[in-house]
C-alpha positions as CSV (number, residue, x, y, z in Angstrom):
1,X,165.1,-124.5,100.1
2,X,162.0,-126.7,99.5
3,X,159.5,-124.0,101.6
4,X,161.3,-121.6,99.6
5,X,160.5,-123.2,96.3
6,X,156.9,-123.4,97.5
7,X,156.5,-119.9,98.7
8,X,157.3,-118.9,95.3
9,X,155.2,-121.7,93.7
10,X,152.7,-120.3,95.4
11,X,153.0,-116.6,94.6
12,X,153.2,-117.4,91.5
13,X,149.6,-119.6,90.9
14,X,148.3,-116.5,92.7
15,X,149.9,-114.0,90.4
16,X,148.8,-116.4,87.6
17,X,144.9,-116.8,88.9
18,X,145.1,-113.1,89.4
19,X,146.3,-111.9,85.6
20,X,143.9,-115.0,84.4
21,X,140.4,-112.8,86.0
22,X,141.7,-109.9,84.7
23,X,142.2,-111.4,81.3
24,X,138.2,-112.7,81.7
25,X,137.2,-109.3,83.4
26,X,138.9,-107.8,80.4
27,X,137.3,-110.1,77.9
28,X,133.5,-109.6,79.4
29,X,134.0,-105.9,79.2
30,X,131.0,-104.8,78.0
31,X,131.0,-103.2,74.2
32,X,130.8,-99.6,73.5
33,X,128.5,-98.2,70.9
34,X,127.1,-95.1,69.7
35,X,123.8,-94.8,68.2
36,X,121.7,-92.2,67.0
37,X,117.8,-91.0,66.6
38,X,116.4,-88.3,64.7
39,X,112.8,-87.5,66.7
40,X,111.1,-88.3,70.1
41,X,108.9,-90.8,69.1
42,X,107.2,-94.1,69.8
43,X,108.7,-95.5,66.3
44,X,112.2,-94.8,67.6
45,X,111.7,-95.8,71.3
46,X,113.5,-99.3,70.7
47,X,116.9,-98.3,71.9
48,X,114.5,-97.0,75.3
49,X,113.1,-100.2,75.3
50,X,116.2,-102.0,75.6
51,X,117.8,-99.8,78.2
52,X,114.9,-100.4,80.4
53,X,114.4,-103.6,80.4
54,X,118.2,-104.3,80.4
55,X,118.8,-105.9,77.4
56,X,121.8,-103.8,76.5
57,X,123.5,-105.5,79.5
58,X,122.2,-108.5,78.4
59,X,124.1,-108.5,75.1
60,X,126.7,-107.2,76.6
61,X,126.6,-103.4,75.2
62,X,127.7,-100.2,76.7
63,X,125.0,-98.4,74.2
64,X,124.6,-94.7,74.2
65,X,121.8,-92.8,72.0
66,X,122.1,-89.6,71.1
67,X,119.1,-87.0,69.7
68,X,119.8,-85.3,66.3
69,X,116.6,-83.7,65.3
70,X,117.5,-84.0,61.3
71,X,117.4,-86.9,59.1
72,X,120.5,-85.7,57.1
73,X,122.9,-84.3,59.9
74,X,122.2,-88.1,61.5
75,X,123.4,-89.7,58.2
76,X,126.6,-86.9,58.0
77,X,127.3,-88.1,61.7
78,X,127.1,-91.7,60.7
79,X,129.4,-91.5,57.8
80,X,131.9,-89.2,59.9
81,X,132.8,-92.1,62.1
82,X,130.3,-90.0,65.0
83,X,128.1,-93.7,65.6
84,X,128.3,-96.9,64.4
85,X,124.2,-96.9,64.0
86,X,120.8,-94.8,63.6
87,X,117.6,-95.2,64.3
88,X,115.9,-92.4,61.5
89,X,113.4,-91.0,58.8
90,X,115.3,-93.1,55.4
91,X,115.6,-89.9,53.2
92,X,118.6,-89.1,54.3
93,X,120.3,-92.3,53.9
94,X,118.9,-92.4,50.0
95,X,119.9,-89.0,49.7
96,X,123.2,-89.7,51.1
97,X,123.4,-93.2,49.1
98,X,122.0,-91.7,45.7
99,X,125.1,-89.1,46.1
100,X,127.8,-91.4,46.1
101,X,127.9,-92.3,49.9
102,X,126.9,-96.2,48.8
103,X,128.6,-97.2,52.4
104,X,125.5,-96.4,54.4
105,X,123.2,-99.3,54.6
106,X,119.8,-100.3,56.0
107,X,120.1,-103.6,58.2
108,X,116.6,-103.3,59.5
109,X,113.0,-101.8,59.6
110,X,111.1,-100.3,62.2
111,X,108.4,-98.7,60.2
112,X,107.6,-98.9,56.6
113,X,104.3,-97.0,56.6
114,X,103.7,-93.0,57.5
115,X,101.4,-92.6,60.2
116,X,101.8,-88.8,60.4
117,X,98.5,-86.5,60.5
118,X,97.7,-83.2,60.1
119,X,96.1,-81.7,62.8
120,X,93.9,-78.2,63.3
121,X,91.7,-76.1,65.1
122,X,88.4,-73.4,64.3
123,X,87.3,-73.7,61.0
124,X,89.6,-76.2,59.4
125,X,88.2,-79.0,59.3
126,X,88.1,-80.6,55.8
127,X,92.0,-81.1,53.6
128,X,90.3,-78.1,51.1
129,X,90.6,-75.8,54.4
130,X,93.9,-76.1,53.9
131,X,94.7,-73.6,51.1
132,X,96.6,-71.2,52.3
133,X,97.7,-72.1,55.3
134,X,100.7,-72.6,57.5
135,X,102.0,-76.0,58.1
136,X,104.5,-76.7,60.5
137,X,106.5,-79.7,60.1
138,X,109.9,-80.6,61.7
139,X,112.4,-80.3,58.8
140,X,111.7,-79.2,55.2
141,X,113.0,-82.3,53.1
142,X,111.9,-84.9,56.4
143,X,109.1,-87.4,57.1
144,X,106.4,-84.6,57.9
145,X,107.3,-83.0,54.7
146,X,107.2,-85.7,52.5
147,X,104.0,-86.9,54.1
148,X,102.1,-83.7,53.7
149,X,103.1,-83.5,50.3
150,X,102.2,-86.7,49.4
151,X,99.1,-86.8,51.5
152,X,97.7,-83.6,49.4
153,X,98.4,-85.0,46.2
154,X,96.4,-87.8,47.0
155,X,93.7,-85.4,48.4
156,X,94.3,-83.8,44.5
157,X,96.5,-80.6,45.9
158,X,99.8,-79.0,45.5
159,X,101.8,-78.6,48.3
160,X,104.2,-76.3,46.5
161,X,101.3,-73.9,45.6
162,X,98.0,-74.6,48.3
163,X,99.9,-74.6,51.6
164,X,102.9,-72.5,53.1
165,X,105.5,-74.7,55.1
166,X,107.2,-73.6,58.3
167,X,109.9,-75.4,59.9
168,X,110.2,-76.2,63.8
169,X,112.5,-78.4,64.2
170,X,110.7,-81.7,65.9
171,X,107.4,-82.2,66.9
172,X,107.3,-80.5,70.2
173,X,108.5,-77.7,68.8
174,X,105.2,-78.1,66.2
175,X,102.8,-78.8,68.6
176,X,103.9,-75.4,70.9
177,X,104.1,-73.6,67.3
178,X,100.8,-74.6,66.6
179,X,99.4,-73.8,70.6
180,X,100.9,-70.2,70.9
181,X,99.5,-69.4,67.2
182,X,102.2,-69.5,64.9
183,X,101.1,-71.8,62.5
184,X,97.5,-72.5,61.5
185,X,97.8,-76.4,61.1
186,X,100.4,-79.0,62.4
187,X,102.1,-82.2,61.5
188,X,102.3,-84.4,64.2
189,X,103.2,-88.1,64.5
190,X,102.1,-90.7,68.0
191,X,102.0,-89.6,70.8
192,X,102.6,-86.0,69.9
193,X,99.2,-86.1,67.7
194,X,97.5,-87.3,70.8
195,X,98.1,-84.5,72.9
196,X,96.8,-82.2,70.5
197,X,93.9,-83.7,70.2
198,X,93.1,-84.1,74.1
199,X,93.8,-80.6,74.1
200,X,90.7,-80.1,71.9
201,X,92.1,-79.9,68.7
202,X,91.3,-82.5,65.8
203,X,92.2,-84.1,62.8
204,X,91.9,-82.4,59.1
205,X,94.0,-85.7,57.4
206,X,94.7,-89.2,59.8
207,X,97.6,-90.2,57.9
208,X,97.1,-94.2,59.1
209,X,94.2,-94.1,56.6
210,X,96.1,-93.2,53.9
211,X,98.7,-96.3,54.3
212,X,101.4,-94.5,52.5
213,X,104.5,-96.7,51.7
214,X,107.7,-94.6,53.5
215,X,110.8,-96.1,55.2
216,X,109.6,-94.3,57.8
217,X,112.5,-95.4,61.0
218,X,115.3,-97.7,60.4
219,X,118.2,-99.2,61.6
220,X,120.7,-97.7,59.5
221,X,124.7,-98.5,59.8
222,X,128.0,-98.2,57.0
223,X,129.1,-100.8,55.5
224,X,132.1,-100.2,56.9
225,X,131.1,-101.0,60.4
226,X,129.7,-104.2,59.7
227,X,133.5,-105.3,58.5
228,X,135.3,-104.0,61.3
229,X,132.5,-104.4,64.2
230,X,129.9,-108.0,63.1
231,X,129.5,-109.1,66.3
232,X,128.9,-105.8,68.0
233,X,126.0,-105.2,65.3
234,X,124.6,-108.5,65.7
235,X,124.4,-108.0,69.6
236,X,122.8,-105.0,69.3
237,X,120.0,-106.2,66.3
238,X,119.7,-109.1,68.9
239,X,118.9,-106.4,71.7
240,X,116.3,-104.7,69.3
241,X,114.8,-107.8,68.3
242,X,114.0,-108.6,72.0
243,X,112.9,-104.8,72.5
244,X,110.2,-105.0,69.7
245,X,109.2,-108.5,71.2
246,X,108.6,-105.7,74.4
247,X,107.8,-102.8,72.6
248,X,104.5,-105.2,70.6
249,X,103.4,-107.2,73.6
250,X,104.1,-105.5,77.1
251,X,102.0,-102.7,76.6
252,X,102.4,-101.9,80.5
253,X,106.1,-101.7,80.5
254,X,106.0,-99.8,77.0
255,X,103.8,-97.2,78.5
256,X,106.2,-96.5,81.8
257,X,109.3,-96.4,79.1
258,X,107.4,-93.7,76.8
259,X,106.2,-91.6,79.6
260,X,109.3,-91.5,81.4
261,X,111.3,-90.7,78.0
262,X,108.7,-88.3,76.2
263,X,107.5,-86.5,79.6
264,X,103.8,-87.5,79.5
265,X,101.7,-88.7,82.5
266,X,98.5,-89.1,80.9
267,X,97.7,-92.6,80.1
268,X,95.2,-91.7,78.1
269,X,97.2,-90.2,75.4
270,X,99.7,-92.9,75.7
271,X,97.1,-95.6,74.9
272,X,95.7,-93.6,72.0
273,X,99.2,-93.1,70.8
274,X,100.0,-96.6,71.0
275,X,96.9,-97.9,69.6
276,X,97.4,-95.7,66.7
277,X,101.1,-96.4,66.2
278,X,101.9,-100.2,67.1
279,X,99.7,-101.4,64.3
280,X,102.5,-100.2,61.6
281,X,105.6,-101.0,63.7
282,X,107.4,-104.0,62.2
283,X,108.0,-107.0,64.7
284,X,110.6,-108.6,63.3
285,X,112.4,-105.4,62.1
286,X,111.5,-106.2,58.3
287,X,112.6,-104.0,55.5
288,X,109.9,-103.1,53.1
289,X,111.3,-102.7,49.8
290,X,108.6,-100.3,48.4
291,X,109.0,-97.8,51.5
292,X,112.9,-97.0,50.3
293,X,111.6,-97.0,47.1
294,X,108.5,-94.4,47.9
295,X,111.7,-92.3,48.9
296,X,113.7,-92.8,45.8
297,X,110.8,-91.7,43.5
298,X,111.1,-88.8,45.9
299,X,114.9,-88.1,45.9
300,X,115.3,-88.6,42.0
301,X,113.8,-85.0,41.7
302,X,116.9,-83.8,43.1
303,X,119.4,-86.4,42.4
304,X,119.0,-88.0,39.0
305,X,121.7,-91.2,40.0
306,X,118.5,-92.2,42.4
307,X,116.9,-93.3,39.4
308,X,119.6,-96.2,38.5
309,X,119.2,-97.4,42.4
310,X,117.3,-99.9,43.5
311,X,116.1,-100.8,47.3
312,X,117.8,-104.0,47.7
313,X,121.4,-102.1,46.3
314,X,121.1,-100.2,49.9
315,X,120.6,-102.8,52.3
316,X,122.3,-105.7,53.8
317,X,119.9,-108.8,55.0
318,X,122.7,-110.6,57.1
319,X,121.5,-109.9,60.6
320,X,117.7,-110.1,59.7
321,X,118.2,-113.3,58.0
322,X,120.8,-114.6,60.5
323,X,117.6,-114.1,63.4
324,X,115.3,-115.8,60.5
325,X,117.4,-118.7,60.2
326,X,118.9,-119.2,63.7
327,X,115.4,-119.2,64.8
328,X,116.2,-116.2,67.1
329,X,112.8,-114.4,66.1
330,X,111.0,-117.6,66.9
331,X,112.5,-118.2,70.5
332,X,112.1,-114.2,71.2
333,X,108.2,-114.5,70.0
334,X,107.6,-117.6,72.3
335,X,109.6,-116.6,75.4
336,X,108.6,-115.0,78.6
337,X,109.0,-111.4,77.2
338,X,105.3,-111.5,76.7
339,X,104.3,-111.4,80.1
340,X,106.9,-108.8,81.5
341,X,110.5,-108.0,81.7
């Protein structure tokens, strides 16, 4: 009876150890997440970043991004319950915000500042060359619209009435639109510019010059999310604070990520790219107030609520300040992710 009674004792401290690392299996299970970007481009390659260098793991994340080449079809995706965040141009957001949809909301900055250009061949060499010609941008109503709109006015055009506007859906689409003949001039953003121009082509407007204020890529999520999923989103701004530690200071790694992602080989064009774009790219994912509200002067045209809306009514600083005051920026900024990954 007594070997009996400790036989079963004994099955059943094994049966117990067994359910107790399942129940920590269980409880380490990594967490899944859906995210989604609008273009194939440097400003949006966080998400890469963090794949890469395994910081996803790291935080515990089963992350997967999807590509949706249109600002608004990425915010209609978000509020249909499609992804719990997206990394995109902001004028869909405000549009989407400034028509009621006030559960979307920025929780962090990747890019404040347009850095688009407008590139050319032949004779076109000077913005007044550009009267009557085609521009291909990637979506009518997107960043490369806005930006040659707003770059002309400065340059004391009218878009609506100097230029003619062709869509092509993303930027290699406008860079092969602009190759085979299609369009006369293209909007093209880093690396994408760069590839033009090793190709022999050059720049008629070098949008970095112009400095022009434009939420631009940010991390965009709904309100709703952040209630029913807090840790989840702070793991993941955790990850994308430790990519853009990577993204700003391992210039090696970054360049092996963006060539593997984007399909280039030349380093050349990478460096130019990366020169050109890095310099705008916000390293501690800050929201600039005055490039959402560059896109509600913009979205008030067609949406006269936009005017009673202010930046700050469409964000939510938790996470950002959370990293401020935890002094998670400052241990990211001063660990080893300088020197590699």
């Amino acid at each position: 009876m007594v070997r009996s009674n400790t036989a079963e004792a004994g099955k059943i401290a094994i049966a117990a150890l067994i359910l107790f690392v399942l129940i920590a299996r269980a409880s380490q299970a990594a967490d899944p997440m859906v995210g989604i970007h609008s273009a194939r481009v440097m400003s949006q390659s966080m998400p890469w970043m963090a794949q890469e260098a395994g910081l996803f793991k790291k935080y515990n994340l089963d992350f997967n991004l999807v590509f949706i080449s249109s600002s608004s079809i990425v915010t209609a995706a978000l509020l249909g319950g499609d992804a719990e965040m997206t990394i995109t141009g902001g004028i869909g957001n405000v549009a989407a915000y400034a028509r009621g949809s006030t559960d979307v909301v920025f929780i962090g900055g990747v890019k404040n500042t347009m850095t688009q250009t407008l590139v050319a061949g032949g004779n076109i060499k000077r913005p007044e060359d550009l009267k009557g010609k085609k521009i291909g941008v990637s979506r009518i109503g997107g960043n490369s619209h806005y930006f040659t709109i707003q770059a002309l006015r400065r340059l004391g055009m009218d878009a609506t009435k100097d230029v003619q506007f062709i869509q092509t859906g993303g930027d290699p689409e406008t860079l092969a639109a602009f190759i085979s003949g299609s369009i006369d001039v293209a909007n093209l953003t880093p690396p994408t510019d760069a590839q033009a121009i090793a190709k022999g082509y050059h720049y008629v407007i070098y949008g970095p010059d112009l400095k022009i204020p434009y939420a631009a890529a940010n991390i965009t999520t709904r309100r709703a999310t952040i209630a029913k999923r807090p840790q989840v989103l702070k793991e993941f701004m955790e990850a994308m604070a430790e990519a853009a530690k990577v993204l700003h200071t391992n210039k090696e790694f970054s360049y092996k990520v963006l060539a593997k992602y984007l399909s280039i080989g030349d380093m050349k064009i990478l460096d130019a790219a990366y020169g050109a774009e890095i310099k705008v790219l916000e390293r501690r994912l800050e929201i600039r107030p005055e490039g959402l509200q560059a896109i509600l002067d913009d979205v008030v045209k067609t949406e006269p609520r936009a005017k009673n809306i202010k930046p700050q009514d469409m964000v939510d600083r938790r996470y950002l300040d959370d990293l401020e005051k935890n002094g998670f920026f400052d241990k990211v900024w001063g660990g080893p992710l300088a020197s590699g990954c």
